[in-house]
C-alpha positions as CSV (number, residue, x, y, z in Angstrom):
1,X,144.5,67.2,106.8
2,X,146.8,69.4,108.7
3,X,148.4,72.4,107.1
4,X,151.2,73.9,108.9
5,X,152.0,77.8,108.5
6,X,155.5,78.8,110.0
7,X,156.3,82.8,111.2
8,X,156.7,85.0,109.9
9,X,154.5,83.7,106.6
10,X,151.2,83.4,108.6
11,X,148.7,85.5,108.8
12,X,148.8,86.2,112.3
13,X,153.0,86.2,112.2
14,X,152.9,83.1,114.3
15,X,153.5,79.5,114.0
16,X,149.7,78.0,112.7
17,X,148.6,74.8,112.4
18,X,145.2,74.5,110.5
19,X,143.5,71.4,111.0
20,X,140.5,70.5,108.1
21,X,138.2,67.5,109.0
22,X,136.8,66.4,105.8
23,X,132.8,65.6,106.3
24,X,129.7,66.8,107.9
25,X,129.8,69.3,111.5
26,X,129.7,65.9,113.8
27,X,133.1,65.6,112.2
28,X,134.3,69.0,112.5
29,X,132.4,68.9,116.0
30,X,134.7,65.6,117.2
31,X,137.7,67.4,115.9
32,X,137.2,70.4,117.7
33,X,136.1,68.8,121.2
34,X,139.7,66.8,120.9
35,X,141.9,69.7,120.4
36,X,139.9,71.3,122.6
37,X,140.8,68.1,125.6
38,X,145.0,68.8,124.4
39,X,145.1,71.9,125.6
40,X,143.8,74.2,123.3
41,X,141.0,76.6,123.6
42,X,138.2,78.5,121.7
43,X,139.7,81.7,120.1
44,X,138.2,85.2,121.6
45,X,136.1,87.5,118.9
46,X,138.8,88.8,116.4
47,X,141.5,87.1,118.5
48,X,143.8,86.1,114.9
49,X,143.4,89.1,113.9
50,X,144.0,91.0,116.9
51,X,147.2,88.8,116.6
52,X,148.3,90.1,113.1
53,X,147.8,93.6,114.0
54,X,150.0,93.4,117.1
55,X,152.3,91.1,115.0
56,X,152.8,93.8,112.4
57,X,150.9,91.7,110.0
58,X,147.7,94.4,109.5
59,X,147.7,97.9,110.3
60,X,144.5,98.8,112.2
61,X,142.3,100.2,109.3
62,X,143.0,96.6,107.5
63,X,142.3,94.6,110.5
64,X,138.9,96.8,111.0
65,X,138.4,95.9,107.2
66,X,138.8,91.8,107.8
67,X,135.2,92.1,110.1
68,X,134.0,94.6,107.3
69,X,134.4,92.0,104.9
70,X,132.9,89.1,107.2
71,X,130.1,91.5,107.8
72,X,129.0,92.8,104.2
73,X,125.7,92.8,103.4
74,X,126.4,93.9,99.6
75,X,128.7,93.2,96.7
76,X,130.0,96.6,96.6
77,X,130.5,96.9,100.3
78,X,132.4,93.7,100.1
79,X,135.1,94.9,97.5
80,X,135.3,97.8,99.7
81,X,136.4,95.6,102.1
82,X,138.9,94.0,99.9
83,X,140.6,97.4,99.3
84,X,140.9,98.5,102.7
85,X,142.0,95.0,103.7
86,X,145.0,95.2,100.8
87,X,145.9,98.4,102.2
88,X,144.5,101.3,99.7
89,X,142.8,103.1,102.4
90,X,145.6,103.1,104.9
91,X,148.5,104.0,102.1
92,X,146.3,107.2,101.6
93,X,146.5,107.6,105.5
94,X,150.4,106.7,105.7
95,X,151.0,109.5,102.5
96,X,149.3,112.2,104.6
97,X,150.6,111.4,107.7
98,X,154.6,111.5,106.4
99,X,153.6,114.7,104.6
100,X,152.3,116.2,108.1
101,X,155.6,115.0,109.4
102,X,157.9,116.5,107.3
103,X,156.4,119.4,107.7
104,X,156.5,119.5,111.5
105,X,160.3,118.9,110.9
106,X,161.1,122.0,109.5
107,X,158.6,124.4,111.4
108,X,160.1,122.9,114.8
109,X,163.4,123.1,113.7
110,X,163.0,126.4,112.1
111,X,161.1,127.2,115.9
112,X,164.3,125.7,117.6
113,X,167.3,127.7,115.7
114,X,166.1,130.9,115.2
115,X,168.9,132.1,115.0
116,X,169.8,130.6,111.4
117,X,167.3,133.4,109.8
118,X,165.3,131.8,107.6
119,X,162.3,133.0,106.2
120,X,160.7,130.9,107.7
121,X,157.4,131.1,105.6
122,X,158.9,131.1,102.1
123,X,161.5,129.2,102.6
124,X,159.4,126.2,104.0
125,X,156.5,127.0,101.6
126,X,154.3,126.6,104.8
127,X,150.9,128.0,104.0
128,X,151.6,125.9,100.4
129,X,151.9,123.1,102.1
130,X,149.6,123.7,104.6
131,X,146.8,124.2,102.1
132,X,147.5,120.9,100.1
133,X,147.6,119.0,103.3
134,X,144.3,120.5,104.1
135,X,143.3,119.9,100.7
136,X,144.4,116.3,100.6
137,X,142.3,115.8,103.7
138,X,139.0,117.2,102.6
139,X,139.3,114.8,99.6
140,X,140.1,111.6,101.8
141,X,137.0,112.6,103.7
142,X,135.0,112.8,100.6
143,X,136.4,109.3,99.6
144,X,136.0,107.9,103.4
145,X,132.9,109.3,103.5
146,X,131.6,106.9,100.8
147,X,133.2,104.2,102.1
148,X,130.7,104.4,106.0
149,X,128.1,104.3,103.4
150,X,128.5,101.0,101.9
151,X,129.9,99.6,105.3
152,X,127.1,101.0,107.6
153,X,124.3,101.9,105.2
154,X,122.1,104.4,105.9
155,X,119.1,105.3,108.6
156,X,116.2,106.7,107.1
157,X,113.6,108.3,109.5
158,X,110.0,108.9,108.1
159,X,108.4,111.6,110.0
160,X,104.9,113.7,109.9
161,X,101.8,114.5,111.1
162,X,98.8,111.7,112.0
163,X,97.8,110.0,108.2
164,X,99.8,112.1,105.6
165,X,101.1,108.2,104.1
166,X,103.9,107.4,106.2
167,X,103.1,103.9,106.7
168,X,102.4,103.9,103.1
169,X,105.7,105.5,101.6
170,X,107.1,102.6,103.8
171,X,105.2,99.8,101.9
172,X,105.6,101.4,98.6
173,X,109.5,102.0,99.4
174,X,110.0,98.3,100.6
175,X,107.9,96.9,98.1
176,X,105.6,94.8,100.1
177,X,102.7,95.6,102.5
178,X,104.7,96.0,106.1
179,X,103.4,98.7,108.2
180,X,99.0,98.7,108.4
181,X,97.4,101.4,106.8
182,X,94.3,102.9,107.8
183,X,92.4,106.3,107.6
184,X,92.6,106.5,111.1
185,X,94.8,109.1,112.4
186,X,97.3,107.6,115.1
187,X,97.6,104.1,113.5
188,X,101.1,104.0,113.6
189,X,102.2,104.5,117.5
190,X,105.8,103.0,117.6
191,X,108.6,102.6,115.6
192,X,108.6,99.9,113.1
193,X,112.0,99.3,111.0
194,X,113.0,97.6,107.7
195,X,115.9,97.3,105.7
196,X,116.1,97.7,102.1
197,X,119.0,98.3,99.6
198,X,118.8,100.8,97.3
199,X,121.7,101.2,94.7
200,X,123.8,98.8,96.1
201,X,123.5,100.7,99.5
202,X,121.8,99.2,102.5
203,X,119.4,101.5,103.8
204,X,117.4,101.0,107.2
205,X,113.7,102.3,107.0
206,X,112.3,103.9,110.4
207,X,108.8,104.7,110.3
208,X,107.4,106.9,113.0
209,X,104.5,107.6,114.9
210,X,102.6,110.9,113.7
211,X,103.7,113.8,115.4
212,X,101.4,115.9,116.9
213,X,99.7,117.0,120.8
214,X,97.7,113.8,122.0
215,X,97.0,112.9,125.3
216,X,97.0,109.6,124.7
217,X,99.6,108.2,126.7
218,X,100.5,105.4,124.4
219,X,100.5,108.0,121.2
220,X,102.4,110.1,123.5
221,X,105.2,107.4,123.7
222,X,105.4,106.5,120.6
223,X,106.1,110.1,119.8
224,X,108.5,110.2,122.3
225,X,110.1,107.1,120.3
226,X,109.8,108.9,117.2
227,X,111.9,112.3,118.6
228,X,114.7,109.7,119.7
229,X,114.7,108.4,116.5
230,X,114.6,111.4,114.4
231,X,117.9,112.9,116.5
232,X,120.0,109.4,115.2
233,X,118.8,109.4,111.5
234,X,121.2,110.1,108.8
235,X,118.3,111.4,106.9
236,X,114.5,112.9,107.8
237,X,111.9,112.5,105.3
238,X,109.2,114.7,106.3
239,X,106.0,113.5,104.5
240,X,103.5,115.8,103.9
241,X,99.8,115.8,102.6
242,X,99.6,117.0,99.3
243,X,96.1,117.9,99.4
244,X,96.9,120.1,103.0
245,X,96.7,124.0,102.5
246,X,99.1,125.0,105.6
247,X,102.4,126.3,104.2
248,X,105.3,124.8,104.1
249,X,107.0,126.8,106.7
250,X,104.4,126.4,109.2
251,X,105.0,122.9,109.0
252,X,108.5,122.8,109.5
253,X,108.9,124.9,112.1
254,X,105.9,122.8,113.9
255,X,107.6,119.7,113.7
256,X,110.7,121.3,114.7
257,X,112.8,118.9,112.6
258,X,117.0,119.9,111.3
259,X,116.5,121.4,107.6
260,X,120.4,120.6,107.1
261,X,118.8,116.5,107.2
262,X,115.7,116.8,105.6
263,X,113.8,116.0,102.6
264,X,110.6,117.2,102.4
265,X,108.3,114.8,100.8
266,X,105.0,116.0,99.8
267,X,102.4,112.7,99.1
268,X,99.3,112.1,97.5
269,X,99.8,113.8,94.5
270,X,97.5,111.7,92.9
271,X,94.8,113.6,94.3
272,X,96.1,116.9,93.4
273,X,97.7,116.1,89.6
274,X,100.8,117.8,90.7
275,X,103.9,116.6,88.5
276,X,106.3,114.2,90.0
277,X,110.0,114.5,91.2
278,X,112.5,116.8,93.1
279,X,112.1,120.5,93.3
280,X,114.8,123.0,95.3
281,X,112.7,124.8,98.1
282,X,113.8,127.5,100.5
283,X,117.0,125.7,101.9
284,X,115.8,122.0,101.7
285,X,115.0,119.6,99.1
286,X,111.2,118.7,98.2
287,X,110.4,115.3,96.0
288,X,106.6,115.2,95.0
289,X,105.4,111.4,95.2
290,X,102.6,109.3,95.0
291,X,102.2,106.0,97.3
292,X,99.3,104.9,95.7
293,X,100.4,104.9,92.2
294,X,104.8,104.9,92.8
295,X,104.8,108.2,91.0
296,X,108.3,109.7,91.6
297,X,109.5,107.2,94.2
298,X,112.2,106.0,91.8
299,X,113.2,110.1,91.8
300,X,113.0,109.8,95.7
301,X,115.8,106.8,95.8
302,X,118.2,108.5,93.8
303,X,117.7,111.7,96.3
304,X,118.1,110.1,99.1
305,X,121.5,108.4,98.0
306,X,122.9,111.8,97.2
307,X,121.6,113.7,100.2
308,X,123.5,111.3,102.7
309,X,126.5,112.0,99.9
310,X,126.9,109.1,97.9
311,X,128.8,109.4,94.9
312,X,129.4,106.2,93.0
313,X,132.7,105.7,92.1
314,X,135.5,103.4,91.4
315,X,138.1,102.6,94.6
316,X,135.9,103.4,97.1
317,X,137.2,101.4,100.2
318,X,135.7,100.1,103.2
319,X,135.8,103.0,106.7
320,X,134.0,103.5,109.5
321,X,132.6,106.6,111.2
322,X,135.7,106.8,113.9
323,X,137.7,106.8,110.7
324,X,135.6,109.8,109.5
325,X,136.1,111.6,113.0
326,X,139.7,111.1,113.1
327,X,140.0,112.7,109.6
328,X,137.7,115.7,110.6
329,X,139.9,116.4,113.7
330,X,142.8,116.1,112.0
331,X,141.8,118.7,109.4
332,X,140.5,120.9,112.0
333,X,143.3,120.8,113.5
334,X,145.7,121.7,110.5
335,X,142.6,124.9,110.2
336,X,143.6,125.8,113.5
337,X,147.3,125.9,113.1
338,X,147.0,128.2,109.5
339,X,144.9,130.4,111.2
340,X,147.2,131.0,114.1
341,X,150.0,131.0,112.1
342,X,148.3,133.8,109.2
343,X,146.7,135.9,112.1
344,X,149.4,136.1,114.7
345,X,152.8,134.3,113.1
346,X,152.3,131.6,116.2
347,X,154.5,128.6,114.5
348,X,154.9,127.3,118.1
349,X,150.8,126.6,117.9
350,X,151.2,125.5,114.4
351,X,153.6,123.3,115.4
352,X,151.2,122.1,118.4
353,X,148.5,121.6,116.2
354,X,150.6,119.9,113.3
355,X,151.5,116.9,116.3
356,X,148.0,117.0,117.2
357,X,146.8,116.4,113.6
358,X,149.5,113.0,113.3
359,X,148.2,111.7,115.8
360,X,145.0,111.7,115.0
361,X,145.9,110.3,111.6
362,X,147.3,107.8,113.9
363,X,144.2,106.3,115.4
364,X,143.2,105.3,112.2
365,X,145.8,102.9,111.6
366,X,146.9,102.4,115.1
367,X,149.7,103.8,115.4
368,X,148.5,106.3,118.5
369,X,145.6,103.8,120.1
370,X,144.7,102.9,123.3
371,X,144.0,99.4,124.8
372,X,140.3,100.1,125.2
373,X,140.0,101.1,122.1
374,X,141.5,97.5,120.2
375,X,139.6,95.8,123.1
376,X,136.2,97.8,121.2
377,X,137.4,97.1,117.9
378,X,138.0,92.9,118.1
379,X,135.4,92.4,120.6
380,X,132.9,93.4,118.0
381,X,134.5,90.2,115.6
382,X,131.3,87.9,115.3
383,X,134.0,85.2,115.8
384,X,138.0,84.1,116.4
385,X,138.9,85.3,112.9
């Protein structure tokens, strides 16, 4: 059957023929190998959609949000997808955007006649408007950030001393026995990964060799391992033995891990009778679990959803962590611009960083992008579409 599509109605803006070989692959195969011997060839990865986007069809954000969609590994991430791909995420982004503009209208022009003698701040409303734009922006990041949560997931790095339960948090957290567990200290020596989901959001386990001074050169680089992995994780849970006297401190500043993405997680609490669940410590979290039994691990899943900052909600849509940098320029830019405006009356840096801030609002839907970065973007397409 042969399905023709004429521009501008296709998806890719272009004339399309679609061509559907009823049967098995052999079929589809055949089909394939004789349109391939008229002339036509294989599409590149995210070649259609490359062609929408430049077409006009799909602004960047929604042709990110087609391989989003291809790519979920959830039902929520995939309706994500669906909004960003009809356009929820980049109207936000458009609204913002023409706000910022209009506003760099009138400080420019108010920079470029000064002779009309306007006052300039009340009249314009500046710092008003300033404020909700940076406003606006904090909330989009809020939003955006839930959004790289249900498209990326999360990485979760299980760190410690030799034999606190690492390995066994693992097992008890995945639900079936995956990492060996022995009394031995130094069982664990490289990094051993799992993915789970938990509340919808896909979460990648990383447990860790122990962390300590051996002289074992294979412990040594599994440590080593176990640093490099601790830098990339969205979140540290430091596991601790329950039944250990050191203080807490002297732990913390031993394993020399960032408090700002840590949980502390103190095991084995079976053998001490110490209550389970989450307790506020000096400047980090602490959840009190047992591995043995599963006493407060359901406590520990909820915390570790809202210590990477998810907030369930409805509208959430699909964004990626260049989305996410984009937005935190853009707002540090518009900081930069009220404060050099407020401490020194400088609308000509305002004005500098107000352009600044567009286009960085501009990357994320392509209007300000480079070729390197589209060649990035469709290149990681799994296929033509």
């Amino acid at each position: 059957m042969a399905l023709f599509f004429p521009a501008p109605r296709s998806f890719t803006g272009e004339d399309v023929v679609e061509l559907h070989g009823h049967g098995g692959p052999i079929v589809v195969d055949m089909l394939l190998t004789a349109a391939l011997a008229g002339g036509a060839r294989l599409a590149r990865p995210g070649e259609f959609t490359e062609r929408a986007f430049l077409n006009g069809k799909l602004d960047l954000a929604q042709a990110e949000a087609v391989a989003d969609l291809i790519a979920s590994r959830s039902e929520a991430a995939a309706r994500s997808a669906l909004r960003s791909l009809s356009g929820s995420f980049s109207t936000r982004v458009n609204a913002l955007a023409n706000e910022m503009l209009d506003l760099r209208i009138f400080v420019e022009g108010a920079i470029d006649f000064p002779e009309d003698e306007i006052d300039f701040l009340s009249e314009g409303r500046v710092v008003e408007r300033l404020e909700r734009l940076i406003g606006n922006l904090v909330s989009l990041v809020e939003t955006a950030t839930q959004g790289v949560i249900l498209n990326e997931g999360i990485n979760l790095v299980l760190a410690g001393r030799p034999n606190v339960g690492k390995s066994s948090l693992l097992n008890c957290l995945l639900g079936f026995d995956r990492a060996i567990v022995t009394d031995t200290p130094g069982t664990t020596r490289d990094v051993l990964a799992e993915s789970i989901d938990i509340g919808g959001i896909p979460v990648r386990i990383v447990d860790t060799a122990g962390l300590r001074v051996s002289g074992d050169p294979i412990e040594r680089e599994g440590i080593r391992r176990a640093r490099q992995q601790i830098a990339e994780a969205d979140r540290i849970l430091l596991v601790r033995d329950a039944t250990a006297s050191e203080p807490v401190s002297a732990l913390i500043v031993e394993q020399a891990l960032p408090t700002d993405r840590m949980t502390l997680v103190t095991n084995k609490i079976d053998l001490t009778g110490a209550e389970p669940g989450e307790r506020v410590g000096a400047g980090f979290a602490e959840v009190c679990v047992s591995s043995v039994t599963g006493a407060g691990i359901d406590c520990l899943r909820e915390h570790i959803l809202r210590a990477v900052g998810h907030r369930p909600e409805v509208g959430v849509f699909s964004a990626r962590r260049r989305h996410l940098d984009a937005l935190n320029r853009a707002r540090e830019s518009l900081e930069n611009g009220r404060r050099a405006l407020l401490d020194a009356g400088a609308s000509e840096l305002l004005a500098d960083d107000l352009r600044r801030a567009h286009d960085q609002l501009g990357e994320i839907v392509g209007t300000v992008s480079s070729d390197a970065l589209l060649g990035e973007i469709f290149s990681r397409f799994c296929i033509g579409k």
